[in-house]
N, C-alpha and C positions, 0 to 999 in steps of 0.2 A: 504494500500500500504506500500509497505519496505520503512522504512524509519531511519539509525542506524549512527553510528559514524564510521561503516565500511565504509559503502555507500561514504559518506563525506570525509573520509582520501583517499579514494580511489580517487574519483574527483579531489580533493584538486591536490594528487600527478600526476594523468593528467593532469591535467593546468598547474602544474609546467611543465613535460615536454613538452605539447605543446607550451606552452608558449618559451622556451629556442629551441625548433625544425624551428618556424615559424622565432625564430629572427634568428640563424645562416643561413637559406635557404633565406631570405633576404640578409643576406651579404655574402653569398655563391654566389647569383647572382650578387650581386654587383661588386665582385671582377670577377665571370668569364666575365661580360662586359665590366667593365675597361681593361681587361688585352686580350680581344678579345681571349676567351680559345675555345668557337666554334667553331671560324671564323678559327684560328689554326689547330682546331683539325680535320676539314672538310678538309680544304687545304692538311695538312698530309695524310688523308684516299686518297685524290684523287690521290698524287703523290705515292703511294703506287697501289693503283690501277692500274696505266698506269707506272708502274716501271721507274720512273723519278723525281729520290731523289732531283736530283737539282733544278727540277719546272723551269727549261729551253725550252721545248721541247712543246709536245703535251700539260702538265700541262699549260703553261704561254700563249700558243694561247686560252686555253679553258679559261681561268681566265681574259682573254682580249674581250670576247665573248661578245657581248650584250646581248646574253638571259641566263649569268653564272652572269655577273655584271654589269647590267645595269644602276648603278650610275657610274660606273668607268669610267673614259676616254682611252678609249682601246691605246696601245702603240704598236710601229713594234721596239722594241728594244731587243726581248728576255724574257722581264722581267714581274713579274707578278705586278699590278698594286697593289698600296699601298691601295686603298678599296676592300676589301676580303667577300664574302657571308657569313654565319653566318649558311644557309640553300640553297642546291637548289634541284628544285623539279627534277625527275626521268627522265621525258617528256624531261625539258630544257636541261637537260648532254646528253641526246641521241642524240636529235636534234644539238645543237653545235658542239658535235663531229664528226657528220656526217659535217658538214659544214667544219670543221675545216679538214677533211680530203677529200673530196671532190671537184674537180676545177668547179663541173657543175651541179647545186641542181638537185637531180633526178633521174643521171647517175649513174646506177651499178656499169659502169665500171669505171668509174674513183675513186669512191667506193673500187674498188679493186684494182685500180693500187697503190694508196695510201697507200693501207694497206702494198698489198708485196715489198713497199719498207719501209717499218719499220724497224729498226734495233735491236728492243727487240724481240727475238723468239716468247717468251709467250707470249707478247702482241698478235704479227703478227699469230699466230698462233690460239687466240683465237678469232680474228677477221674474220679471214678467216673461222673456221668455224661457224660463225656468216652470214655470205655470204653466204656460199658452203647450208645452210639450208635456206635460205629465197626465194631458187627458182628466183632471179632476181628481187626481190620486195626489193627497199628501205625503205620504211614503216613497212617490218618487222626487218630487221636492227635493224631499231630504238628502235623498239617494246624487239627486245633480249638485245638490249644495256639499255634501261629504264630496262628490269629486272635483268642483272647482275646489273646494279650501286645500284639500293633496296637491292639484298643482300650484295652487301660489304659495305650498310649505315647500314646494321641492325647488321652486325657483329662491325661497328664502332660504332656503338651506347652503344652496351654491354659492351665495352671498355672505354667509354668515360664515360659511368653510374657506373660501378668500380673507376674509379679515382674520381668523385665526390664523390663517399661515405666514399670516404679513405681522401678527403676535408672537406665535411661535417663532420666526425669523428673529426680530428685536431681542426676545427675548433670551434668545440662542447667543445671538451679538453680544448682551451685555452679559452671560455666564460665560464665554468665551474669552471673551476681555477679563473678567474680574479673575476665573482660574487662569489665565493664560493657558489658552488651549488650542493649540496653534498646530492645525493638520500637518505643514511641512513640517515643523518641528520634531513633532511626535514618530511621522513616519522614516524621517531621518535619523532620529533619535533607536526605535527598535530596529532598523537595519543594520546600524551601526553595534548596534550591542543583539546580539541574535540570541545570546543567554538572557535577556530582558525579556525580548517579544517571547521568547517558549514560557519563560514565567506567568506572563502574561494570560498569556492564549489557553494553558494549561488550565488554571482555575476558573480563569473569566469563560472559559468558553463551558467547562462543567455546569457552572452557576445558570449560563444563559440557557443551555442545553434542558436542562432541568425544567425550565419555563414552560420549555414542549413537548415533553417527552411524552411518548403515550402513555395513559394511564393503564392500560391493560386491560384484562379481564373480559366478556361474552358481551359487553355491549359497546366495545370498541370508542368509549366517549374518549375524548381528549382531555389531560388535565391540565391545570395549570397553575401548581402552588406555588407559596412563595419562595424565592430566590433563594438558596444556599447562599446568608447573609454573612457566613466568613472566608469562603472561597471569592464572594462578589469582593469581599472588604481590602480581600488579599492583590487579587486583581485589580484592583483601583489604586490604591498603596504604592503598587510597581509602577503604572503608566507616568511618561516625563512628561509631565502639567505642573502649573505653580512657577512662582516668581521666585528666581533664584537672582544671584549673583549677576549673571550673564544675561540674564533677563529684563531688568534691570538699568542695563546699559541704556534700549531702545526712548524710555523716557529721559536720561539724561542726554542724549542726541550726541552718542560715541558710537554712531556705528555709520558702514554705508547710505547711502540711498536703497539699495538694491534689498538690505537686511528688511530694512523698511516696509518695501514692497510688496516684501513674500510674508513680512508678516501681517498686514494687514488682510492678506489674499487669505492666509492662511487661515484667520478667525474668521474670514465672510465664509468658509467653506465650513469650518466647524458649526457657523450658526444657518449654514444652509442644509447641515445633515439632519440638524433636529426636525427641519419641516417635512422632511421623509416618514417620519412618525417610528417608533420602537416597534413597532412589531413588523416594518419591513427591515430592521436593521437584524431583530432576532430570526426570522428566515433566512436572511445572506448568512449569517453566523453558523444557523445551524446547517445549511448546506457546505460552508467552508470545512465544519469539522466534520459534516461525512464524509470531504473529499479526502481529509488527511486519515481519515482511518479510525477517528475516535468518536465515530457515533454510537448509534444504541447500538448491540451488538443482535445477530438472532439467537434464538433457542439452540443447545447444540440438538446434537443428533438423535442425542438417546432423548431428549425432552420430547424432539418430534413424533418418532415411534414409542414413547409411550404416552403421548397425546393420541396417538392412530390406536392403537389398540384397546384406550378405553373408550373411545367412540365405536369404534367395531363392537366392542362387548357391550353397550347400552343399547345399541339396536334393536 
């Protein structure tokens, strides 16, 4: 089996970036809960949907809904309740809107009396014909309402997946910068010491491996506990990150132009590997270590034949 200092630097520099991709998408999440960037950014889609910027209108009766926010304590003041959803499903917007427009669960017509007195055209317009095709069935109503709010969540989703990537990015930058963690560095750093990147590769890639390994057993689920937190620890320990001596130099402005260059190149790549996300970093990884030889291993032989022979004998 392959087994070379390529293999190894090559690992080595996976782990480094997994490792820096899993911690910013931890505090990428961190900060979009603290700061409720979801729960925002759903509110926004919806009052864009029902053209009602101010979330006065249709928005704050749906957002007062039992089945839009059911921890919140719904208000009659206008206003949209200070507990905000984070996610709602397709089903519940249809249904509440229908309610929320509605004086009589059921009735068509009051279905439609609500609509044409809307005072947004587009809205009132595409409402109606939401009606004018359901032949007199409020259940299909609901059914064209649950599919337009799917497609303006799937065009707010690709929106909302752009801005994190350009968060994730930033955020890759400034853990980049503060460890100094500088991809040329690093990669010049384990080729040059090929006893470094095996150290490396060895633990980190155990730990990482671990993330995926099958879990076994008749129903073939996948597991995925958590990390061997002292092979990871060990593994981290080793990699050449951090402000040394020589590091150092770059802000007192003793070095080339050229040092310069590569290092800033160096941290846009480290904080362009986090927006790849950790678990395309933990596939590269764990394909690199099947190619060196130290993936999961099979069953030997006798495991197999006497797997075969107690399946024979239960028949």
């Amino acid at each position: 089996m392959l087994n070379s200092t390529i293999l190894d630097v090559a690992i080595g520099l996976v782990f480094c970036f997994a490792s820096v991709a899993l911690f910013v998408s931890a505090l990428n999440e961190a900060i979009s809960s603290a700061l409720k960037l979801r729960h925002k950014a759903l509110l926004a889609g919806v009052k864009q949907m029902l053209n009602d910027p101010a979330g006065v209108g249709l928005v704050a009766d749906l957002y007062n809904h039992a089945l839009i926010s059911p921890l919140a304590k719904g208000t009659s003041d206008g206003k949209i309740s200070s507990v905000i959803p984070a996610y709602i499903p397709s089903q519940a917007f249809s249904a509440a809107l229908l309610d929320v427009l509605q004086g009589v669960p059921g009735d068509i017509a009051s279905v439609t009396k609500a609509i044409n007195g809307i005072s947004d055209p587009q809205l009132k317009l595409l409402l109606q014909g939401f009606v004018a095709r359901a032949g007199g069935r409020v259940d299909v109503v609901q059914t064209q309402i649950a599919d337009w709010f799917d497609n303006a969540m799937d065009r707010l989703s690709g929106s909302y997946k752009r801005r994190t990537q350009l968060m994730t990015f930033i955020l890759g930058l400034i853990v980049a910068t503060g460890f100094n963690i500088n991809s040329f560095h690093v990669l010049s750093e384990l080729w040059a010491r090929p006893s470094m990147a095996a150290a490396i590769s060895n633990p980190g890639a155990a730990a990482m491996l671990a993330a995926t390994a099958p879990a076994g057993g008749a129903s073939g689920a996948v597991a995925r506990p958590p990390f061997p937190v002292n092979e990871w620890a060990t593994a981290l320990q080793k990699l050449p990150v951090g402000w040394d001596d020589e590091s150092r130099l770059i802000y007192q402005k003793k070095q080339s132009p050229e040092v310069y260059v590569f290092f800033v190149i160096g941290l846009l790549v480290t904080a362009s590997s986090a927006v790849f996300g950790a678990p395309f970093w933990f596939d590269l990884l764990q394909r690199l270590v099947q190619v060196r030889g130290t993936g999961i291993k099979p069953p030997p032989d006798r495991d197999k034949n006497k797997a075969t022979v107690v399946s024979a004998g239960t028949r």
